[in-house]
LUMZA-859785 format. One record per residue: x, y, z of N, C-alpha, C, O in turn; residue in one letter. Coordinates in steps of 0.02 Angstrom, whole numbers, plus 50000, padded with zeros to 5 digits. Example, Ala and Ser with C-alpha at 12.3 -4.5 7.8 and 13.67 -1.06 7.14 Angstrom:
506604971650390506154977550390506604983550390507124983450423A/506424988850354506844994750357506455000250394506705005750402S/
//
This chain:
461975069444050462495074444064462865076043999463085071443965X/462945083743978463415085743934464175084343940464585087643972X/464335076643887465195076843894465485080343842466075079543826X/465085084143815465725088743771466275093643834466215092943895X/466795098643797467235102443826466635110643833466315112043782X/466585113843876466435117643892466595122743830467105121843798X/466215127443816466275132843755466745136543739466965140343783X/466985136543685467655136043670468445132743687468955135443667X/468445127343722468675125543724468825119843704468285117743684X/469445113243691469325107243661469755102343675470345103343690X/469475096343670469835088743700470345087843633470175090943583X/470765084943630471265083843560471455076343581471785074643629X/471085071043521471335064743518472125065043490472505069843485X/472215058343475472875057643479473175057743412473775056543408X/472835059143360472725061643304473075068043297473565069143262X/472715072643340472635081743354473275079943384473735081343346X/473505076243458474175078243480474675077043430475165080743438X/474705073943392475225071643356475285076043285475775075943248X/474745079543275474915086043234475315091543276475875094043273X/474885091943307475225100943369475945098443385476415102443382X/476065091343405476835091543442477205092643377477685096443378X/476995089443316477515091543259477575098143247478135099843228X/477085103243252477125108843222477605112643288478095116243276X/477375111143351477765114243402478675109743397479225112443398X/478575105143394479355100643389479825107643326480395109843337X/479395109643265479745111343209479895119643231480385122243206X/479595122743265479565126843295479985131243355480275136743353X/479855125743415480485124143439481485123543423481985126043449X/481355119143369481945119843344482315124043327482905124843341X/481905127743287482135133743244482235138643281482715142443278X/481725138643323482065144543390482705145243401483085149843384X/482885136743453483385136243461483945136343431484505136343458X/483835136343375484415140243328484715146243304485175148343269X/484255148043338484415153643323484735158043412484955163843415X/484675153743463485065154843521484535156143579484705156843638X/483715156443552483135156543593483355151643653483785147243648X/482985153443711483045148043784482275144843789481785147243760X/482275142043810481285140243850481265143343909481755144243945X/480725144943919480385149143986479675145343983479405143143933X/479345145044071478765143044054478485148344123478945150544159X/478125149444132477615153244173476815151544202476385150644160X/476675151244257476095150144283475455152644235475415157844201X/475025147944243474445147444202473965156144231473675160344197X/474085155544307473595160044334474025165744354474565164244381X/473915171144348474165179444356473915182844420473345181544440X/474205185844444473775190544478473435196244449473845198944413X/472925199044447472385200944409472665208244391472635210944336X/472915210744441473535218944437474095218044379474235222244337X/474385211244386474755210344302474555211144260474805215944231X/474125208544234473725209444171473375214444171473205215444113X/473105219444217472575224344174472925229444171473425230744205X/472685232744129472795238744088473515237144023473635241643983X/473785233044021474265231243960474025230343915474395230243867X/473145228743899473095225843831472425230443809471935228343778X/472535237743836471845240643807471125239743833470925234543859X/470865243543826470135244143849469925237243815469995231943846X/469695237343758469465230043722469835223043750469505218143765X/470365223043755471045218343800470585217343865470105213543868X/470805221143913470495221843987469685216243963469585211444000X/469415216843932468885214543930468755208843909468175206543911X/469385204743881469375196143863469845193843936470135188443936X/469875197043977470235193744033469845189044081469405190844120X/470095182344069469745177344115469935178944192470525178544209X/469415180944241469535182944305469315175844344468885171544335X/469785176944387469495170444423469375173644522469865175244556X/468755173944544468395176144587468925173244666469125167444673X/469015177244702469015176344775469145170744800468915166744759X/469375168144840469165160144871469275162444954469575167244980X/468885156844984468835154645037468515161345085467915162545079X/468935165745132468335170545182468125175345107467545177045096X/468595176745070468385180845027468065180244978468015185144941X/467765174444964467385171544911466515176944915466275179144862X/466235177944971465795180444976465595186644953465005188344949X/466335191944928466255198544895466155196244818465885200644784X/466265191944793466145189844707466715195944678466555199744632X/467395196444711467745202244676468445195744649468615190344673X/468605198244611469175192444589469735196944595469705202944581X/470275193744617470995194844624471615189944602472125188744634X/471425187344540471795181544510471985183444426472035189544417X/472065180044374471635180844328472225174944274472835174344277X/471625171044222471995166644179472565168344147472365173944130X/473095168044125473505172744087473165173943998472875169543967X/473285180043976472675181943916473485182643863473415184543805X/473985181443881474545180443836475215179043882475195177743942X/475785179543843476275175843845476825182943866477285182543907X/476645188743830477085195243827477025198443897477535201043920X/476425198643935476435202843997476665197844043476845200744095X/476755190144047477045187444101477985188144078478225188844135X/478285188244053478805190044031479045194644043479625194444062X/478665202044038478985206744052478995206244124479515208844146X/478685204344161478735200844226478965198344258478945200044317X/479345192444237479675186744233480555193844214480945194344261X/480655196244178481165200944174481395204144229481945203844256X/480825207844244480665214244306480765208044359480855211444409X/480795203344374480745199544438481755196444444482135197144492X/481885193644383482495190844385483175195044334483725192944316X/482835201344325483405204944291484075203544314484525203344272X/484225202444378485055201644373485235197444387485805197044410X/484735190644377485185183544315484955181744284484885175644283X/484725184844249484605186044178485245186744120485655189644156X/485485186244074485885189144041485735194343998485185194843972X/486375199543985486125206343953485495206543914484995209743929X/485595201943853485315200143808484975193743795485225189143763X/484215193643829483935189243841483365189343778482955193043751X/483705179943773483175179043702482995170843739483335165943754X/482255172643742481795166543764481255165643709481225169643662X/480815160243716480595156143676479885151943726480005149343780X/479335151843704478955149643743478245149543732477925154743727X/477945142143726477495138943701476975136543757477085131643792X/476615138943760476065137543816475285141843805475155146143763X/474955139743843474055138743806474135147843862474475149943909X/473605150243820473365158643829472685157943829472425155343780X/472175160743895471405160743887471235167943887471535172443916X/470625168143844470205174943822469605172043821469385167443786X/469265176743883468495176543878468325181143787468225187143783X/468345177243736468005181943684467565173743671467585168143698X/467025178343594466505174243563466635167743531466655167943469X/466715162843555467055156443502466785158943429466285162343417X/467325155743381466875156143323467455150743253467865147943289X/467585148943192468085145843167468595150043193468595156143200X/469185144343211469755148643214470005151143283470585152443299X/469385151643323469485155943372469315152043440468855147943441X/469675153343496469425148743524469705152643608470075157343620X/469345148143649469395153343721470225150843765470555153843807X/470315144943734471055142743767471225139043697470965134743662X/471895143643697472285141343633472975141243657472985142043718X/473665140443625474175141243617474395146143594474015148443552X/474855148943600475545154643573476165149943581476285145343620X/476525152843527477295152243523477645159443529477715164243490X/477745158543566478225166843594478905169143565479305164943585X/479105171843544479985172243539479925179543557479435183043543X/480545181943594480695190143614481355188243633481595183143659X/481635194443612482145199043646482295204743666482325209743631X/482455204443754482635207943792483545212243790484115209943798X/483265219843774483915223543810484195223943752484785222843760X/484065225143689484215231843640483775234043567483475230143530X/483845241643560483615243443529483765241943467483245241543434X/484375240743427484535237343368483985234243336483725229143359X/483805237043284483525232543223483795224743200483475220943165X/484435223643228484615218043213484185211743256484295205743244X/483745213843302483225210143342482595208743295482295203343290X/482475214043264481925214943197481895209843161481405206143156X/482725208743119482805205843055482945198643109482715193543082X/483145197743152483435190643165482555188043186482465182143175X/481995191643212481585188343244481345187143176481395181443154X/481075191643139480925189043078481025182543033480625178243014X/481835183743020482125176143008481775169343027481515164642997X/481915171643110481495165243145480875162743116480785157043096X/480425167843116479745165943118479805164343033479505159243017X/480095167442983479955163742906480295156442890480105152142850X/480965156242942481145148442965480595145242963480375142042915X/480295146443032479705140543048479275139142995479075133442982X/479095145042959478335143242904478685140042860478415134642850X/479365141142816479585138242776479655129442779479515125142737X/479955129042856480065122842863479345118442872479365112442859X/478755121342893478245118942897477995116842818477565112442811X/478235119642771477925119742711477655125442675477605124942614X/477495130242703477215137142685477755139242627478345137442623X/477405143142587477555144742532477715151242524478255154042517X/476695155142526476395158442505476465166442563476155171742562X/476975163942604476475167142646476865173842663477465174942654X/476485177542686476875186942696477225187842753477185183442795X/477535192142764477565195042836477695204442799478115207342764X/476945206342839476915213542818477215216842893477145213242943X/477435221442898477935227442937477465233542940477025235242900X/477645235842989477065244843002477845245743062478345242643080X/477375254643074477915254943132477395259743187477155264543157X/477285259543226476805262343292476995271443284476615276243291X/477565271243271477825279643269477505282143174477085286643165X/477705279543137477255279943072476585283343093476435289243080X/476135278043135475475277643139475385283643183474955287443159X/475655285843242475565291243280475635297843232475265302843234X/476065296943200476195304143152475505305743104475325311243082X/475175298743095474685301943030474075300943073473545302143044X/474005298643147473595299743187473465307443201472915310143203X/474245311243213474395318743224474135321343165473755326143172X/474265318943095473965322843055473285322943042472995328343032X/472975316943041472195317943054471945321943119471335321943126X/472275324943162472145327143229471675323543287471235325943324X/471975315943279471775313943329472155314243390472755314443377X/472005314443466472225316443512472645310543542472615304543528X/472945313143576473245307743620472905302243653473045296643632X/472495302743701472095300543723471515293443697471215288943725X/471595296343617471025294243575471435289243514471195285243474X/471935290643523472375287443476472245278043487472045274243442X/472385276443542472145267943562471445265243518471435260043485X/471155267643523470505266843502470345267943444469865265243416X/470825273343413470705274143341471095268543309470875266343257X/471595266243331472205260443300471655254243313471645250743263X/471375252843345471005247643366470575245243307470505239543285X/470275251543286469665252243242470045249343158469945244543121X/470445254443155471055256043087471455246043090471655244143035X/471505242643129471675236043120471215230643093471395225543063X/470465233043110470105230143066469845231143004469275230342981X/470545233542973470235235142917470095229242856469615228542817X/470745225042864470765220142819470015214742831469795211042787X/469735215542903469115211642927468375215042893467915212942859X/468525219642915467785224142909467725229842837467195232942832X/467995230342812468295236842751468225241842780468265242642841X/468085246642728468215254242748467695258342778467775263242815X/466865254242749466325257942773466185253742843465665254642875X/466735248542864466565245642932466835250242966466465252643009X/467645253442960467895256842993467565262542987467395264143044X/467325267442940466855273642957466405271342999466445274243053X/465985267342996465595268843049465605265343132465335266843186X/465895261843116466535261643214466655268143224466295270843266X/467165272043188467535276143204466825282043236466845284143293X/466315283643193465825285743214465465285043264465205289443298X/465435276843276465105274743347465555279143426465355280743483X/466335279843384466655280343452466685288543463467005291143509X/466375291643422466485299843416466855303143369466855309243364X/467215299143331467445302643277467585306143239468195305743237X/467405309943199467145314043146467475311243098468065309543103X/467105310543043467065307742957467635311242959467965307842998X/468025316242942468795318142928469195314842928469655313142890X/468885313143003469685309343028469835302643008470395300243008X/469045298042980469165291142956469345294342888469915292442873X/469105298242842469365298642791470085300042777470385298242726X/470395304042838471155305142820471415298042820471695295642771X/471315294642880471695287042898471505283242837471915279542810X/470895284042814470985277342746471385279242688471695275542650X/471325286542687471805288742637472485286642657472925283342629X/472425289742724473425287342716473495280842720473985277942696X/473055277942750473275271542785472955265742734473245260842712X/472425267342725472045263442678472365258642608472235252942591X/472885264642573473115264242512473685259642484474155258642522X/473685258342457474485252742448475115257542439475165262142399X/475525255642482476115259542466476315257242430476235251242419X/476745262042390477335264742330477825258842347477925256142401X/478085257742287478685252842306479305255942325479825252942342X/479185263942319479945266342359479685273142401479965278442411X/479045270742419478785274342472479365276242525479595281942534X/479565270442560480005272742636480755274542593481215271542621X/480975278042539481555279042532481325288542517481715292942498X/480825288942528480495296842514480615301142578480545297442627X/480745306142591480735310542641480335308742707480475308342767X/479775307842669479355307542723479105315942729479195318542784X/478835319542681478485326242680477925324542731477595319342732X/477855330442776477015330542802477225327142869476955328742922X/477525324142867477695319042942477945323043008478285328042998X/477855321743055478145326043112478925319943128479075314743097X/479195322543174479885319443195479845313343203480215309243176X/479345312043244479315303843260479105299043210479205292943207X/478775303443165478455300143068479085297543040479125291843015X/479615302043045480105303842997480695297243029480975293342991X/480775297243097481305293043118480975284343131481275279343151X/480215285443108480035275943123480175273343030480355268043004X/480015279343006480245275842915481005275942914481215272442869X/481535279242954482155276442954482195268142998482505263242978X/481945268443035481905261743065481725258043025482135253943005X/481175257943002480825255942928481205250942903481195244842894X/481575256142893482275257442823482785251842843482995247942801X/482975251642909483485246842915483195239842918483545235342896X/482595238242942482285232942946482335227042878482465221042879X/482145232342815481955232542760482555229442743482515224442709X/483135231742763483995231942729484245226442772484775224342748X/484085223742820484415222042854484145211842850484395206842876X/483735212742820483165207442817483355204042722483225198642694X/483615208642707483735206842621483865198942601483565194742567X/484685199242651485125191942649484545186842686484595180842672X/484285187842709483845183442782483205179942725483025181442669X/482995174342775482515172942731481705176342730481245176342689X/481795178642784481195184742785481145187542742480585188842719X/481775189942710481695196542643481355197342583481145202742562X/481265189942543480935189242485480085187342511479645185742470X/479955187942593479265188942607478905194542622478295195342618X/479415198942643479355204442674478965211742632479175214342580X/478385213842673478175219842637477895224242690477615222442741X/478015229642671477745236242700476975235742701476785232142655X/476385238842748475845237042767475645244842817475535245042877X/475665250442770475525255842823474935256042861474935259942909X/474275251542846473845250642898473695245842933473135244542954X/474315242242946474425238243010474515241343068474905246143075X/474115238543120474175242843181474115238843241474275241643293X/473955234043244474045228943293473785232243366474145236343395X/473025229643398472895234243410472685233343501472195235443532X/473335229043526473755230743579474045236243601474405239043560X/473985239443670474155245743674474965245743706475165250743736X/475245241843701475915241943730476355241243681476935240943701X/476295240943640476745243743566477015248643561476635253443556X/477825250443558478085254843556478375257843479478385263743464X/478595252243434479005253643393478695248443342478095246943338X/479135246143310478945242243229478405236943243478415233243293X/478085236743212477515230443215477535225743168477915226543120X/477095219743172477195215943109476675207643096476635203443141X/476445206943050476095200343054476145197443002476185200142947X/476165188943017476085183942955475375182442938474895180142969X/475545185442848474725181542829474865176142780475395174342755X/474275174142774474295168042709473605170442660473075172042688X/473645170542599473095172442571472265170142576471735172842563X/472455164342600471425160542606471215159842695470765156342718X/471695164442734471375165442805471305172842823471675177842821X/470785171842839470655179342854470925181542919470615179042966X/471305184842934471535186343007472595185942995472855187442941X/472925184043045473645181043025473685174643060473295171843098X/474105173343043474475166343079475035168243127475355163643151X/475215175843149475705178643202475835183743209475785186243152X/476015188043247476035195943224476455196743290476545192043328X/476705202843300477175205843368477425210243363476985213043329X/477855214543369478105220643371478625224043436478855220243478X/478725229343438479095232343495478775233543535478195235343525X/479115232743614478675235243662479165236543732479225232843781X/479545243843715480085243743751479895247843819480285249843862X/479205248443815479155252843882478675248843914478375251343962X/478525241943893478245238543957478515232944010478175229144044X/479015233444008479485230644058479805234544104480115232344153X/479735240644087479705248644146479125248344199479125250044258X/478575245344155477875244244189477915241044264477485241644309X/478535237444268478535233644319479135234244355479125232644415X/479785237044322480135237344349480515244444377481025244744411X/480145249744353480165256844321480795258144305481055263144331X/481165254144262481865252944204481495253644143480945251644126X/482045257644107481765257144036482295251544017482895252044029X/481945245343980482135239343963481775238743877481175238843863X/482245238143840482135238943770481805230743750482145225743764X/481175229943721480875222043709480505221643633480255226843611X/480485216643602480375215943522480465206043517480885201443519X/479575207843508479465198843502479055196743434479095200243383X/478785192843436478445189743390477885183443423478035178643459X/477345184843401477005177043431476695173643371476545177543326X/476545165843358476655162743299475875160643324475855158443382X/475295161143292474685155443330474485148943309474235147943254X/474605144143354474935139243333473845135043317473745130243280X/473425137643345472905133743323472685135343233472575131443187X/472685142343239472795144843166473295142943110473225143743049X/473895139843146474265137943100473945127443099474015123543053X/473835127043122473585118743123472915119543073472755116443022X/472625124343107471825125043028472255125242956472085121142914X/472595128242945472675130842879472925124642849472645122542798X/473705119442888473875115842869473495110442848473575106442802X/472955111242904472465104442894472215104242807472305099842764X/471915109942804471405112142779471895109242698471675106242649X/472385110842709472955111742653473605102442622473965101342573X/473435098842674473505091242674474155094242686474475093242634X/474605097942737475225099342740475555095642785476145096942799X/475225090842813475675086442867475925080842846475475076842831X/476565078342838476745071342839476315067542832475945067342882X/476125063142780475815054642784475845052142842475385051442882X/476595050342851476755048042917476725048742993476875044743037X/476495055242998476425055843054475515056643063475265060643102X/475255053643033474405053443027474455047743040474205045643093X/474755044043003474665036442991474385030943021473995026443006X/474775033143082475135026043123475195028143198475575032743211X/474835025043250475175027343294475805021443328475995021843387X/476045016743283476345009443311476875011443229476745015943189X/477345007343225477655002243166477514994943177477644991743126X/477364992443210477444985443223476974982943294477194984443350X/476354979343286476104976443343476294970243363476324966343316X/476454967443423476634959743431476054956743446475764958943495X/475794951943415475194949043420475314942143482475814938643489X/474634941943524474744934743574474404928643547473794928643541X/474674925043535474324918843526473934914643571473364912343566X/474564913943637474204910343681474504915543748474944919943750X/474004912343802474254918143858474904915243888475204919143924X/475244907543877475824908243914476394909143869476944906443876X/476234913443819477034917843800476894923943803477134927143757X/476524927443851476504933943857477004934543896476924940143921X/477344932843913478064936843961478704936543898479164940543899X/478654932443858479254931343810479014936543763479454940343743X/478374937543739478084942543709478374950943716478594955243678X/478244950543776478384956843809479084958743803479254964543788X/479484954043813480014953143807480454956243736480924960243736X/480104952643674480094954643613479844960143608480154961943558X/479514964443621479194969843623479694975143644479714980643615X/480134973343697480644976943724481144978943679481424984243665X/481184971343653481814972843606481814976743536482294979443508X/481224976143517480894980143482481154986843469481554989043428X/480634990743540480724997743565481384999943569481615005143546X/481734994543610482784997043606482964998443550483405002743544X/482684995243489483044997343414482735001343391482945003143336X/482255004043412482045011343403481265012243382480995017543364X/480985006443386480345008343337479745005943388479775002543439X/479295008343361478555011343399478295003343409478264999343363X/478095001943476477844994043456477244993943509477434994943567X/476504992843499476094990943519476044983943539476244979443502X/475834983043583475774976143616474824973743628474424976843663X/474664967643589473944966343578473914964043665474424961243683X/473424964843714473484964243789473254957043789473474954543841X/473024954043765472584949343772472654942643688472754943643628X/472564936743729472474931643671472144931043637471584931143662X/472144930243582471424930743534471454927743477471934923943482X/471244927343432471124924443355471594928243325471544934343328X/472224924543285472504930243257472194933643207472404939343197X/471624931143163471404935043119470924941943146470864947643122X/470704939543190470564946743218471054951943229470944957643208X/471614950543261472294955243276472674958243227473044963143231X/472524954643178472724958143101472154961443083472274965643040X/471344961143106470834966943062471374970943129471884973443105X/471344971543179471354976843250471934980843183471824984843139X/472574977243204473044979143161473104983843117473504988543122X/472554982743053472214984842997472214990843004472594994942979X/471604992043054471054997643072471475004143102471355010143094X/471945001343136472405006543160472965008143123473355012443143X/473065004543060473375007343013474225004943053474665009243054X/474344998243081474944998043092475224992843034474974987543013X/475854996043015476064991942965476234984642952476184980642906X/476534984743039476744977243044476374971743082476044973943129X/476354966743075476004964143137476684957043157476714953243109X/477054955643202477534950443257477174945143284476884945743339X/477144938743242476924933643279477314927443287477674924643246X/477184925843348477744920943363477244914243391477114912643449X/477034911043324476714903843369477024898843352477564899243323X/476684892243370477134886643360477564882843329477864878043353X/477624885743252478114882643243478504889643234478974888843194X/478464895743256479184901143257479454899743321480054900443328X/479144898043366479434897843432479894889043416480344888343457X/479834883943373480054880043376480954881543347481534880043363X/480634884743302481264887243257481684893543290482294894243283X/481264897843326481534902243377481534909843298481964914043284X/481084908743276481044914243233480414917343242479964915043278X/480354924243197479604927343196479314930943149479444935543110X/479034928743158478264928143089478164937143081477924939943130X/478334941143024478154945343038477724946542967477854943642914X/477284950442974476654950342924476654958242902476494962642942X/476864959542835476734965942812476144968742796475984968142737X/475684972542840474884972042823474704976642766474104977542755X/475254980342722474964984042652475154978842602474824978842550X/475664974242611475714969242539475404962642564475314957842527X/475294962942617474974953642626475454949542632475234943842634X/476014949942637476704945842618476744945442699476534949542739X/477074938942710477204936242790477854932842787477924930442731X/478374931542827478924929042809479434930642875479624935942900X/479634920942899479944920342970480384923542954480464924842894X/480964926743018481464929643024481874927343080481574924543126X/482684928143086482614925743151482504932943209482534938843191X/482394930843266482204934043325482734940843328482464946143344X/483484940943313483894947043328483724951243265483874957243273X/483394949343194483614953143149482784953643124482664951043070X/482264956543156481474957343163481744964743153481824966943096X/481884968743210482034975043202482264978143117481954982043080X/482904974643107483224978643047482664976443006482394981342981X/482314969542984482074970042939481364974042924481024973542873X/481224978342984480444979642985480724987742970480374991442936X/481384990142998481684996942977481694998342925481415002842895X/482274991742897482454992642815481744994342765481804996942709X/481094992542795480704992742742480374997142788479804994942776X/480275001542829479755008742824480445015242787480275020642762X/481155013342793481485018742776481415018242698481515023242664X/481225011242664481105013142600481795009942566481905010542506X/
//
């Protein structure tokens, strides 16, 4: 029998948990500092939630889950996995808007499935870290979500890393000027996002596959293609129709408003970002790092899909952080604590004989009350074996209490990186095993 995890998906030793809870622990925090709440939401959707919010291509990574019981026999599904974190929310809004508060800023970390192709990186059940705020249009939602999310990378260690800005009304205007249609516009943004993946002769000939005409990819790489000017968005905006003209004022405040923040010295303009979700209303945006191809988070406005459900226009602007993508890079990069690889113990209490396993245990307790991680060996054994066990698991200390510590009522504690061993008495084991991991 095959015991691996089913395709794309994956088991995480205790190794893997103890990376992800740090990166989510650092994450978390920073949220909450910024006045974020937690929200959590059912794994499974009803299948009418989710479709049509995430695009033709979207609609099509949706894990459906089939019928049950008299209805199992039509093979029609009326369920479905949740495929993100943004359409149960606006949901979750539309359901409890009036206790809710005006200005709702939640926060929320939980696994997202997509039937797509496993491949590095990618995977069919992963994690998101969510942050949004509900109920205003203010740019000051822009610059504060921003903040957040260059918080987190900073505090993680990140250096290097971008957060490029677009705006959905930008993109519609030079969609209008290439004369693509309304209709056709989804599909062309779709194409135009892979650009940084596929280049330019990937996007000509997509754009071709979908009906195109060569014009129209040539206008978009021109406009979109090119590096903007460093005082591009302080220009008129010639050629632009109304809605061109008022997303580069939005632009504009984002830009200004983000200066003091720590976002600001990351922050760059990215006119062919397009993020290529169809429920995007207004500014868009993603974190890259230079040696991954793809981002580490991206999000944008999306003030008309919480109408979707509630038919209120409810103003929304989030960010999602991906937290498996951010664990590759770190890996890849030796960015995690020593310490939290290390060790899963500070200190094991070793048994000598089986009738001081209750006094053992005991010590073990007292241990844990003063704060530190203590493994307990289950069984009597050779102590030199319990020091390789010890070893192998990389615990620093090893607590032994045989006959003549128990005579003296002290304990043997053994430092397993210097070799050095040396009784103590029984109340002051703790401080002395502290004093020396704090250094």
């Amino acid at each position: 029998m095959n015991t691996g995890p089913a395709r794309g998906m994956r088991d995480f030793l205790p190794e893997d948990v103890r990376r992800r809870q740090y990166v989510i622990g650092v994450i978390a925090d920073v949220y909450q500092r910024y006045g974020f709440e937690p929200l959590e939401t059912p794994a499974v959707e009803n299948l009418e939630t989710l479709q049509g919010k995430y695009g033709e291509e979207g609609d099509r990574l949706i894990f459906k889950i089939l019928k049950r019981g008299e209805g199992a026999e039509t093979g029609q599904a009326d369920l479905a996995l949740r495929y993100d974190l943004t359409v149960p929310l606006a949901r979750v809004v539309a359901e409890y808007r009036a206790r809710l508060p005006k200005f709702f800023k939640r926060y929320q970390v939980q696994p997202v499935w997509r039937a797509d192709r496993p491949q590095k990186g990618r995977f069919r059940e992963f994690y998101q870290c969510d942050v949004d705020a509900i109920g205003s249009r203010s740019m000051v939602v822009e610059a504060e979500l921003l903040a957040a999310a260059a918080d987190v990378f900073l505090e993680l260690g990140f250096a290097d890393f971008r957060i490029v800005v677009n705006h959905r009304g930008l993109l519609n205007a030079i969609l209008s000027q290439a004369g693509v249609a309304g209709d056709d516009r989804g599909a062309a943004l779709v194409i135009m996002d892979k650009l940084d993946k596929i280049g330019a002769n990937g996007v000509r000939e997509e754009m071709r596959a979908k009906g195109f005409r060569d014009e129209v990819a040539g206008t978009l790489l021109s406009q979109l293609g090119a590096e903007a000017p460093a005082d591009w968005l302080e220009r008129p905006g010639d050629g632009l129709n109304e809605e061109g003209r008022a997303a580069m004022q939005e632009l504009r405040g984002i830009f200004s408003l983000s200066k003091g923040t720590s976002a600001g010295p990351h922050l760059d303009l990215d006119r062919a970002l397009a993020r290529g979700l169809s429920y995007y209303t207004g500014s868009i945006f993603e974190v890259r790092v230079p040696d991954l191809a793809g981002s580490l988070g991206g999000g944008g406005r999306y003030d008309n899909l919480i109408g979707m459900f509630s038919g209120d226009s409810v103003p929304a602007c989030g960010i999602s952080l991906g937290l498996e993508r951010i664990l590759v890079v770190m890996g890849e990069r030796n960015m995690f604590p020593p310490a939290l690889l290390a060790t899963p113990a500070d200190v094991m209490v070793a048994v000598w004989n089986e009738g001081q396993i209750a006094d053992l245990l005991s010590l073990a307790a007292t241990l844990r009350s003063a704060g530190l991680r203590v493994e307990m060996y289950p069984e009597a054994d050779k102590i030199g074996k319990q020091f390789k066990y010890a070893s192998a698991r990389n615990i620093p200390f090893v607590a032994v209490i045989g006959d003549e510590e128990l005579a003296n009522g002290t304990v043997a504690v053994k430092n397993m990186k210097t070799g050095e061993q040396a009784a103590h008495a029984r109340a002051a084991v703790a401080a002395h095993i502290k004093s020396v991991i704090s250094g």
